[in-house]
Each structure stands twice: as structure tokens, then as C-alpha cells.
One Martini backbone bead per residue (centre of mass of N, CA, C, O) as a GRO file, in nm:
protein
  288
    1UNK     BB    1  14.610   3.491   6.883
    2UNK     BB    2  14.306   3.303   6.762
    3UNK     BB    3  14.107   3.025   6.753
    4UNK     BB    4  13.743   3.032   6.684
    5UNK     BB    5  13.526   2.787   6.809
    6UNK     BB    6  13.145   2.727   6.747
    7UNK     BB    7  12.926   2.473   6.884
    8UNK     BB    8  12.587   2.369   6.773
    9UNK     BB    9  12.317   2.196   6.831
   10UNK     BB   10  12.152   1.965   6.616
   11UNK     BB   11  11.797   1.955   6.698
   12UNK     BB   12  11.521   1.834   6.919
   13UNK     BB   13  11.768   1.601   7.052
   14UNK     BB   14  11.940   1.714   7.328
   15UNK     BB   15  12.282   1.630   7.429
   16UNK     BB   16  12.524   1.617   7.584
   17UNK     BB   17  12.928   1.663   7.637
   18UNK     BB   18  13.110   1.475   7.701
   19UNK     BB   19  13.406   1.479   7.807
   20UNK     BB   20  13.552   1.255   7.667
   21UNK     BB   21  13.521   1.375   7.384
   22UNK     BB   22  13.705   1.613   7.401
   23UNK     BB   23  13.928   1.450   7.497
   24UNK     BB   24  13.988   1.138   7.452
   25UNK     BB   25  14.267   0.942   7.507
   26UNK     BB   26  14.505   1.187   7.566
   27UNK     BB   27  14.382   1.435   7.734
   28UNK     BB   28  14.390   1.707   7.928
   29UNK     BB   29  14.321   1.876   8.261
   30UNK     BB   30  14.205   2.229   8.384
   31UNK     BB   31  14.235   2.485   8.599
   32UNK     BB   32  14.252   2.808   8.617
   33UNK     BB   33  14.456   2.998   8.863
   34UNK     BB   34  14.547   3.246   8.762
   35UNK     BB   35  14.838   3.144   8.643
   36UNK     BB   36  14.782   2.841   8.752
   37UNK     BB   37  14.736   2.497   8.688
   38UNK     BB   38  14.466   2.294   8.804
   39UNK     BB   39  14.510   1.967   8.763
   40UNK     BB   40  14.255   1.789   8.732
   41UNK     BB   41  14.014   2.034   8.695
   42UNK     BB   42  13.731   2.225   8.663
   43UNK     BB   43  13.534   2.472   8.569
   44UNK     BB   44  13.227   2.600   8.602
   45UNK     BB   45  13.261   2.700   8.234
   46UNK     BB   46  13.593   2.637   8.212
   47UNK     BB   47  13.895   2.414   8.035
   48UNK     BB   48  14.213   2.293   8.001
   49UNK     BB   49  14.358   2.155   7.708
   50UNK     BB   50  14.592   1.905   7.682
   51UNK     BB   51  14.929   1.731   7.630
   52UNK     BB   52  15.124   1.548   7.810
   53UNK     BB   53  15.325   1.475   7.568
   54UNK     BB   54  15.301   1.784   7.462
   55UNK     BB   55  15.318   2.073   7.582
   56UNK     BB   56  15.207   2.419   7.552
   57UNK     BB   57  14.895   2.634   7.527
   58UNK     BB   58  14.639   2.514   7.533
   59UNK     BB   59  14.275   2.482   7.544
   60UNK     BB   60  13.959   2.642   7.552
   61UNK     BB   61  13.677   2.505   7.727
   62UNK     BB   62  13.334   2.596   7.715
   63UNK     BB   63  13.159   2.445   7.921
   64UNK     BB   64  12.904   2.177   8.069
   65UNK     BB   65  12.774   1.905   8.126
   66UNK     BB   66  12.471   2.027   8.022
   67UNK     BB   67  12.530   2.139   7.773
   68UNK     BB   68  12.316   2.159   7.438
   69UNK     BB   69  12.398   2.407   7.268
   70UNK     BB   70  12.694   2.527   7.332
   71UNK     BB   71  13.070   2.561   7.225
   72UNK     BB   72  13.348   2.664   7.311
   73UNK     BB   73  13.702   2.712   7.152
   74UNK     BB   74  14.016   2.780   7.186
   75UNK     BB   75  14.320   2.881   7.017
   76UNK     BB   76  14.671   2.955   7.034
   77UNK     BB   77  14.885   3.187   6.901
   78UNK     BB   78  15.177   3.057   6.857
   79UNK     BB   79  15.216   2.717   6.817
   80UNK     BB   80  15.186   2.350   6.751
   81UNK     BB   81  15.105   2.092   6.550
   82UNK     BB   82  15.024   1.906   6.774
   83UNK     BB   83  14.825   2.058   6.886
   84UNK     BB   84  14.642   2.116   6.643
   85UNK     BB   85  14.579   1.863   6.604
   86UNK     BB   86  14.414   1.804   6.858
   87UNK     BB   87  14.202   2.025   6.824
   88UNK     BB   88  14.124   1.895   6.525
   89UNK     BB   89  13.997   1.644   6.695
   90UNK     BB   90  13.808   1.752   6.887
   91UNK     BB   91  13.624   1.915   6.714
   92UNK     BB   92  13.531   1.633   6.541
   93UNK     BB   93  13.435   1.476   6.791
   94UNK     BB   94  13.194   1.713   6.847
   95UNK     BB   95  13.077   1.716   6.592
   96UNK     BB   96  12.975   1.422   6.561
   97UNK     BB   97  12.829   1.393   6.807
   98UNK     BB   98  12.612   1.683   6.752
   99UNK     BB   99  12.570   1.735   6.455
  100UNK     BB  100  12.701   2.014   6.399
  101UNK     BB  101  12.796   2.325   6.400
  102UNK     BB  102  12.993   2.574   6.289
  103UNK     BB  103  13.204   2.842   6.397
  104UNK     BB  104  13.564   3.012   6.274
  105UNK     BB  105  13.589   3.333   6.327
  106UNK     BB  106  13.244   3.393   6.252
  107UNK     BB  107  13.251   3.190   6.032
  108UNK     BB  108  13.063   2.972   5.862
  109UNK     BB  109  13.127   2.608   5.875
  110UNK     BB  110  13.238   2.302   5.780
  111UNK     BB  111  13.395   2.007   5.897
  112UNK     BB  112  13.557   1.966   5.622
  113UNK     BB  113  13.659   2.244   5.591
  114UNK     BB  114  13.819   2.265   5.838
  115UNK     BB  115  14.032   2.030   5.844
  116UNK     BB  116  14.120   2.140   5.516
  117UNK     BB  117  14.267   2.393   5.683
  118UNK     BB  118  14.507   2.281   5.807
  119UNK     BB  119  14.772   2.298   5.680
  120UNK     BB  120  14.761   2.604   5.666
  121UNK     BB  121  14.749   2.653   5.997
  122UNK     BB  122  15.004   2.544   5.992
  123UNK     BB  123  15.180   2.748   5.803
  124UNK     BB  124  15.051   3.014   6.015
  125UNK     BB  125  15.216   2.960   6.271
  126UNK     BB  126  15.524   2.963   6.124
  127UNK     BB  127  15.483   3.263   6.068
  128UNK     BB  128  15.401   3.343   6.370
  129UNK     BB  129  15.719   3.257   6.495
  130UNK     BB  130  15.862   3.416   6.298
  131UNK     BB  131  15.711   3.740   6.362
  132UNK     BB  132  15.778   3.741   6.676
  133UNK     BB  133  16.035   3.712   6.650
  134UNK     BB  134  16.154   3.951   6.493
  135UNK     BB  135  16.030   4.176   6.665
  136UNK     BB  136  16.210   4.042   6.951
  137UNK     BB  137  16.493   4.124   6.759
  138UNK     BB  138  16.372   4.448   6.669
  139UNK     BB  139  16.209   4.567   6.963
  140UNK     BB  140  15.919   4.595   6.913
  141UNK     BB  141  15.821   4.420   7.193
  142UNK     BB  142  16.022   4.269   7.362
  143UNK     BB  143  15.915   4.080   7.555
  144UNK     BB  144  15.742   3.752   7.547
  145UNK     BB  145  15.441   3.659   7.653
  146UNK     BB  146  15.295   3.351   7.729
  147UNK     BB  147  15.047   3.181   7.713
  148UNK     BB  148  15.016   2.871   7.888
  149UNK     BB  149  14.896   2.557   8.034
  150UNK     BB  150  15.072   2.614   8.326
  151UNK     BB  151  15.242   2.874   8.239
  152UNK     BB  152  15.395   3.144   8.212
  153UNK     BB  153  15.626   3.261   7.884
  154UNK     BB  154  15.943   3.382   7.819
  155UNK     BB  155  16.025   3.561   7.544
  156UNK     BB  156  16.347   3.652   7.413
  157UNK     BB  157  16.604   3.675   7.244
  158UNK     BB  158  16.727   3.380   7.289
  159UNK     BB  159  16.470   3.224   7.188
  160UNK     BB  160  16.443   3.384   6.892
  161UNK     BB  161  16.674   3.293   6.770
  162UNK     BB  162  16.626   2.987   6.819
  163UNK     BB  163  16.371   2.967   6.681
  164UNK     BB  164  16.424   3.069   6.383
  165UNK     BB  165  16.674   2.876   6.337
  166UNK     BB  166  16.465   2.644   6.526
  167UNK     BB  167  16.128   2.584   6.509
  168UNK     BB  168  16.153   2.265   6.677
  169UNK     BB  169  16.218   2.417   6.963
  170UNK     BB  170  15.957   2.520   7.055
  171UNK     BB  171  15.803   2.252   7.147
  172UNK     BB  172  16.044   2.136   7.350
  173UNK     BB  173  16.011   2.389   7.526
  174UNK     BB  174  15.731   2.384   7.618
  175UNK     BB  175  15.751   2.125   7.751
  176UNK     BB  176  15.993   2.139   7.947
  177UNK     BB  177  15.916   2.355   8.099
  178UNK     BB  178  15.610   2.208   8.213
  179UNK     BB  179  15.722   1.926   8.318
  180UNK     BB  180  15.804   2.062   8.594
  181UNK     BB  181  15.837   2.044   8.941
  182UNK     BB  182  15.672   2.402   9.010
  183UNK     BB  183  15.611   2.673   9.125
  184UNK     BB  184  15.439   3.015   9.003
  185UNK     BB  185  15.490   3.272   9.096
  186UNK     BB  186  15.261   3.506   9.227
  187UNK     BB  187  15.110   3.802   9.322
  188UNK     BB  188  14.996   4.003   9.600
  189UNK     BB  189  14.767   4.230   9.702
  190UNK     BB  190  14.796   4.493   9.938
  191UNK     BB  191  14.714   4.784  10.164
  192UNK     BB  192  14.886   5.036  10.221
  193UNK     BB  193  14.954   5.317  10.336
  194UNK     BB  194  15.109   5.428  10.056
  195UNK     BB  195  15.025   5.171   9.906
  196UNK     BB  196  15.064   4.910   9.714
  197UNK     BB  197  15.121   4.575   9.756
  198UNK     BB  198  15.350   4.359   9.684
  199UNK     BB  199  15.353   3.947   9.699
  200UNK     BB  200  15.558   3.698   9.760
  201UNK     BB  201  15.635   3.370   9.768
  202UNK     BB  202  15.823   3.165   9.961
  203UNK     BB  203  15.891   2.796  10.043
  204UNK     BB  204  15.969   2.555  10.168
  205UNK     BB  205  16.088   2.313   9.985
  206UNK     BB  206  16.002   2.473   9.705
  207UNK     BB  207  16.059   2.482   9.342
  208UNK     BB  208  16.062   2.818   9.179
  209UNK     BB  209  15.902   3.021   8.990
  210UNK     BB  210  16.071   3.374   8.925
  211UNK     BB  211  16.072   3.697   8.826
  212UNK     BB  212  16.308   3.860   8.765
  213UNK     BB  213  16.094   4.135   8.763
  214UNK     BB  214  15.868   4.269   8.893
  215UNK     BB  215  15.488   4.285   8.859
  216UNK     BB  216  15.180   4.321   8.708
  217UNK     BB  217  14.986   4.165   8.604
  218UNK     BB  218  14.824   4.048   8.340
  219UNK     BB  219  14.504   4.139   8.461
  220UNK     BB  220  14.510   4.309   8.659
  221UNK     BB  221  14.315   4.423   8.916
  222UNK     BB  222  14.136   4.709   9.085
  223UNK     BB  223  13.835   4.722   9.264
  224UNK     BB  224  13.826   5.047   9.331
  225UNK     BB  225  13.918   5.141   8.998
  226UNK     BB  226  13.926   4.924   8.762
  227UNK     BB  227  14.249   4.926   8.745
  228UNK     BB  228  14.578   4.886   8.717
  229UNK     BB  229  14.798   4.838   8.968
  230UNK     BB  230  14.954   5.067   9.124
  231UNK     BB  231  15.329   4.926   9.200
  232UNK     BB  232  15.646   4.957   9.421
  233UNK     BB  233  15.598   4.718   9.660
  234UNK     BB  234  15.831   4.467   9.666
  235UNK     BB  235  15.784   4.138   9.812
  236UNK     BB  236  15.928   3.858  10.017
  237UNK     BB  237  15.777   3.574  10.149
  238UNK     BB  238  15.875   3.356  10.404
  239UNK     BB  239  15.789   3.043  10.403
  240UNK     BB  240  15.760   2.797  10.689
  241UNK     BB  241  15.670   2.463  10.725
  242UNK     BB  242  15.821   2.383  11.022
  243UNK     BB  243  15.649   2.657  11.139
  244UNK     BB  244  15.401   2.735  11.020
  245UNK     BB  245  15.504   3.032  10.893
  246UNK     BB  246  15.621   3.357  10.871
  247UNK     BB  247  16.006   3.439  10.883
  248UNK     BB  248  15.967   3.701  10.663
  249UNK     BB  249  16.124   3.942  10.463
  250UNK     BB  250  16.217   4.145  10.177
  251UNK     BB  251  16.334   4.243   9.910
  252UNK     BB  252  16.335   4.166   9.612
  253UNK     BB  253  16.644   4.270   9.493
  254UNK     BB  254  16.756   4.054   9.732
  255UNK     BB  255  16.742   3.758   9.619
  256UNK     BB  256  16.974   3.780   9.375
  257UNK     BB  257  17.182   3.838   9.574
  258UNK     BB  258  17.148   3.610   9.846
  259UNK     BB  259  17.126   3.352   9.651
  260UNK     BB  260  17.276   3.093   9.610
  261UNK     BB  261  17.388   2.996   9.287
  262UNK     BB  262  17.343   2.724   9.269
  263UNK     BB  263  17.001   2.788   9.348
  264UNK     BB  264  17.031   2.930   9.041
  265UNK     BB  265  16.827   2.993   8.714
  266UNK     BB  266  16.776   3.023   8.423
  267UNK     BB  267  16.426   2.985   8.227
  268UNK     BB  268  16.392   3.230   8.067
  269UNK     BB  269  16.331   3.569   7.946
  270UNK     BB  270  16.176   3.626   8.269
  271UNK     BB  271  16.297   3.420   8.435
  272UNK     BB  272  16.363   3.188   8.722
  273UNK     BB  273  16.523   2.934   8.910
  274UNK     BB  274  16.448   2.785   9.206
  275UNK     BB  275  16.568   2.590   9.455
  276UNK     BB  276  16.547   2.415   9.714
  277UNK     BB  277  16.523   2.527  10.067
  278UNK     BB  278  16.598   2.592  10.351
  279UNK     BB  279  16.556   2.729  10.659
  280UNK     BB  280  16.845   2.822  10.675
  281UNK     BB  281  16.859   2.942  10.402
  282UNK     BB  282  16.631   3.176  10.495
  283UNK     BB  283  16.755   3.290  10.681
  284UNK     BB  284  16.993   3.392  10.584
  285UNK     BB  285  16.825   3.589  10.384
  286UNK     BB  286  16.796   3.763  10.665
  287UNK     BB  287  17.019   3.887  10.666
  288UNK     BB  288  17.251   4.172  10.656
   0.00000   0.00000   0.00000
């Protein structure tokens, strides 16, 4: 679910929007790589904003420097009231700066009638966090990945429960998941003897976080079937930043079986985080 508004602008003598506009005194930006948001950098179409006091699922605005004629903005539910507050005074810095028109969701809004609708689509986020849970806890969906702004967060049971119970720690966890510095593990496919490769890398003295079981991520193609690519064969790149290359592979679920206890834990509903191994410790990884 998402809200959606596109802003065109009126008038004969047309201005670009400048990024300050957009950003204001408080957002910051990066732009989506995969999975994995690069922090201060643009896309040439489209990027995503956030509130570093307060990250969220970030909203996506489709710009360029130069466009003068329409912008669009996305902002993805359930999230938090703080990011809500955030989109909707983008949304109102950008009316004013264009003397624009609104288009709400397909249907033409006003700037004032978009505003005045705060507090309902408070209301309609809340209640959409709490039908998520329900659902996730009623077994109706498994568990569920949330596309957030530095990389995606799975709710499970256990965040179900306590965001239902608990509806203020839902904004407190997306922000704690997302301020951790740590790589974001995402496969690379290639093309084995008998079928689809998955690969993930884990790094010398790197902290990462892994998904508990592989899979093919939503949204991969295979560009030669244009279809979601069938992959049985996950494994583990040790890449040694020491040795610069990588020192070995391993199959995916022999990670969680040989990796020192200390070394991992729990990050969210599907992922696990890894602390920083030594090469020494990657090496054990590898013996038999």
C-alpha cells in the first residue's frame, strides 16, 4: 500500500525544483543500489528520502535537476506518524515553491484538502499496522518484509505480537534496525553447469546481516527467461580483505551451523547480524 501524489507545475514561465526544496532543513537522501540504500547520492531519476533522527521506509521522489513540468512522490504504509508528518510537508514545500497542482492517488486534490487529510491517513496507517499484524499473526501471510529506506526489515511473529501490543515501538524498531552500521547481504546469480547459482559474500571484518534461509529476492529477473529465476544452489563467498580475494565458499546452512555463537544473533523476523569476523575465523569457516 502506498500513498501517491503527483505534482505538475502552473504557468507560462516554469522553474526547476530545487533538491533543498524537496529535502528542507531536516531530510536526507540516497538512491536504492538492490537492496541497499547509498547514503547521499542521487539517482538519475529518482531518490529516496529519509529523517536520519527517525528512519523509517523512506518516500521515493522521481526528479531530476531540470524537470520542470511533474514530480512524482510515493510513500509506502504502514509506517510512522513522524515520517507521515515529514512526506506531508515535502509534499506542501513543493505546492508552494510551484504554485502546483496535486493529484492525490488518480484523483485531483488541493493543497489545503491534502493537508486537511493528516490526521485521517494518521488514523488509516494505524489501523494498517494493526491489520498486518493480525494477519501476520492469524498466519495468513508468513511473515512479512517491509521495503524500508536503508534495506528491507522482516516482521515476524515476535514483532507482530509486540507491535500490535505495542504500536510506539514499531517507529522505535525501524529506526534502531536501520541506524546500525552494517553491510545488507544480497545474492548475485550465475549461471552454473546444471542450473542457477546463488551467491552471497560475507567480508573480513565486516558486520552483516543475513537472511536466515536464501532465497531469490523479490523483484529479481532472469534477463534470459524475463522470469523470477529458479535457484536450488546457495553458497557463501569468504572474501579477505587481507589477502584481497576471496579464500573459499561454503553451502548457505553450513553458515549458522559453524559460525562461534557469540558471533550472531537474532536481527529481525527473517535475518540474522553477524559481528565481525577475523580472517583467522573465516578460515575455521572453511575447515571440514
Amino acid at each position: 500500500m502506498s500513498i501517491d501524489v503527483i505534482l505538475t507545475q502552473k504557468g507560462l514561465f516554469k522553474k526547476p525544483m530545487p533538491l533543498e526544496v524537496i529535502l528542507g532543513k531536516e531530510l536526507a537522501y540516497g538512491k536504492m543500489e538492490g537492496f541497499r540504500l547509498i547514503r547521499g547520492q542521487l539517482g538519475e531519476t529518482e531518490f529516496l528520502a529519509y529523517h536520519p533522527e527517525h528512519i523509517a521506509r523512506g518516500f521515493s521522489v522521481i526528479w531530476s535537476p531540470e524537470e520542470k513540468e511533474r514530480i512524482q512522490l510515493r510513500a509506502l504504509t504502514p509506517s510512522t506518524e513522524a515520517e507521515l508528518r515529514d512526506f506531508y510537508d515535502a509534499v506542501d514545500r513543493m505546492v508552494s515553491y510551484w504554485n502546483g497542482r496535486l493529484e492525490v492517488d488518480g484523483a485531483p486534490m488541493n493543497a489545503d484538502q491534502f493537508q486537511a487529510g493528516f490526521s485521517e491517513m494518521v488514523s488509516f496507517q494505524q489501523r494498517a499496522l494493526e491489520d498486518m499484524c493480525r494477519n501476520i499473526l492469524a498466519g495468513m501471510n508468513g511473515d512479512l518484509t517491509l521495503f524500508s529506506a536503508r534495506w528491507p526489515l522482516v516482521v515476524g511473529k515476535e514483532e507482530a505480537y509486540r507491535f500490535l501490543e505495542e504500536p510506539e515501538t514499531f517507529g522505535q524498531w525501524l529506526h534502531e534496525k536501520q541506524s546500525i552500521d552494517a553491510y545488507y547481504a544480497a545474492p548475485l546469480f550465475f549461471n552454473g553447469p546444471v542450473g542457477i547459482l546463488g551467491r552471497y559474500v560475507l567480508t573480513e571484518e565486516v558486520r552483516s546481516i543475513f537472511p536466515t534461509q536464501p532465497s531469490v529476492p523479490f523483484g529479481a529477473i532472469d534477463p534470459k527467461t524475463n522470469q523470477k529465476p529458479v535457484c536450488n544452489d546457495f553458497a557463501i563467498a569468504l572474501y579477505s580483505t587481507t589477502r584481497g580475494t576471496v579464500i573459499g565458499e561454503i553451502p548457505y546452512d553450513r553458515l549458522l551451523q559453524k559460525i562461534p555463537p557469540e558471533k550472531v544473533s537474532q536481527f529481525d523476523g527473517g535475518t540474522v547480524l553477524l559481528e565481525p569476523l577475523s580472517l583467522s575465523e573465516m578460515e575455521a569457516l572453511l575447515d571440514n
